[in-house]
N, C-alpha and C positions, 0 to 999 in steps of 0.2 A: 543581223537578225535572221533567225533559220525561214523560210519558207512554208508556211501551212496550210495546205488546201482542205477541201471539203472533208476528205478520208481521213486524211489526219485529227481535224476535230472530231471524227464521229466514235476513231480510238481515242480521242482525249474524255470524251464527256461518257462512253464504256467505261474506259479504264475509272473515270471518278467513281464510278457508282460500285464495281468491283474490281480493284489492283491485283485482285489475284487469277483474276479470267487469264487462262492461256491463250496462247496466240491460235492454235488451232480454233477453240470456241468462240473469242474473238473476231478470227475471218470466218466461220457459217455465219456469225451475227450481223458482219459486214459485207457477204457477199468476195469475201478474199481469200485467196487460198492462204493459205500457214504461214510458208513461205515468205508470201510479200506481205503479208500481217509482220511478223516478226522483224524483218526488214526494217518497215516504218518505224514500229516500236522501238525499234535500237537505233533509228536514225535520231527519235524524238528523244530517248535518253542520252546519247552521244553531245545533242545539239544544245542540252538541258533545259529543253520543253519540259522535260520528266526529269523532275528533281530528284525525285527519290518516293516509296511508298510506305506508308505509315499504318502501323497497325493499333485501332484504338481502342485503349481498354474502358472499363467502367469503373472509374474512379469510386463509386459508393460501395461497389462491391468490395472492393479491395483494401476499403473501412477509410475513405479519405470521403468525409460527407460534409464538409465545407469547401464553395470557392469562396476565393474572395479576387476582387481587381485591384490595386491599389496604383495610386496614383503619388506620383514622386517627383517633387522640386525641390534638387541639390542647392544646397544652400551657398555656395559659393563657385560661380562656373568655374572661374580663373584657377582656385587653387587645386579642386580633383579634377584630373583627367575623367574623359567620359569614359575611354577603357578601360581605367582603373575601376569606377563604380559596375561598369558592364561584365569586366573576369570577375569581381566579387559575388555580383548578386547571383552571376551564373552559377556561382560554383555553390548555393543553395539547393539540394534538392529539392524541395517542396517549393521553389518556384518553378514554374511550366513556362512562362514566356515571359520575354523581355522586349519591351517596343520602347525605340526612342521615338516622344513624337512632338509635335509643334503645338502650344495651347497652354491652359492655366500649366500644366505639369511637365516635365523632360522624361519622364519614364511611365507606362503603362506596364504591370506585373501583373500576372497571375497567378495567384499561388493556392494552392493544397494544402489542406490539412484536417485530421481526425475529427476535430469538434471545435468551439470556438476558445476555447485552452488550449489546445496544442496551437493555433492560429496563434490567439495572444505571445504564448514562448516565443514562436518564430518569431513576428513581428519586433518583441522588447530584445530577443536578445543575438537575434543573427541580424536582421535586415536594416534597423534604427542603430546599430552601430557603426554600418558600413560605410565608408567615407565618402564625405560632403552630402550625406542624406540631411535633407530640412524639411521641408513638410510631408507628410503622407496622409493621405483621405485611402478610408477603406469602402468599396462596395462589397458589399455580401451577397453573391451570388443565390435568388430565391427561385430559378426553374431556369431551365435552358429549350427552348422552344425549337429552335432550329441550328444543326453545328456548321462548322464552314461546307460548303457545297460548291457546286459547278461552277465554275469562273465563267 
């Protein structure tokens, strides 16, 4: 595990709120020169504290004005692979994420789409074919209050 002291979280929880801060602007903000800003920062990418930075659009703009969540329990463990259903569902565009998780269902998704018709398509004819899909519940996403934030 990499080592993190105080300066380090103070570029982590910077960097959350703008990924695109340079390191010059960064150290005025931190009291660091450039230099040993930039340093940290590619220690902390190196070390992969910093996974990587994500540029986020506005899905409604971009005329994708349904989420929905769906929850998915393959109906037979033994006979699909979990990576067979996990390359499949990935390889949907209009799914956003894929969470294996432990509870009523084996998959958490998120998926996109235009209106509650293009939702349906997806649903009946890319994602309920996909192998050893058995039950799915849909939540319909009606307002996003707060997105992922500061760890």
């Amino acid at each position: 595990m990499t080592e993190v002291d105080e300066i380090d979280r103070a570029i982590l929880r910077a960097l959350q709120d703008d990924a695109e801060m340079t390191a010059s602007r960064l150290g005025r903000r931190l009291g660091l020169s450039q230099p040993a800003t930039w340093r940290r920062v590619r220690r902390l990418e190196e070390a992969g504290v910093i996974a990587g930075r994500r540029l986020v659009l506005d899905r409604e703009k971009l005329g994708f004005g349904v989420t929905v969540f769906l929850g998915v329990k393959l109906a037979a463990k033994g006979r699909v692979s979990l990576e067979d259903f996990e390359r499949a569902v990935s390889a949907i565009r209009e799914v956003q994420t894929v969470e294996h998780v432990l509870g009523l269902y084996d998959y958490r998704l998120r998926v996109v789409a235009r209106d509650l018709a293009d939702f349906e398509r997806v649903l009946r004819r890319r994602i309920m074919t996909l192998p050893g899909v058995g039950n799915v519940e849909a939540n319909v996403l009606l307002s996003e209050e707060r997105r992922p934030g500061p760890v």
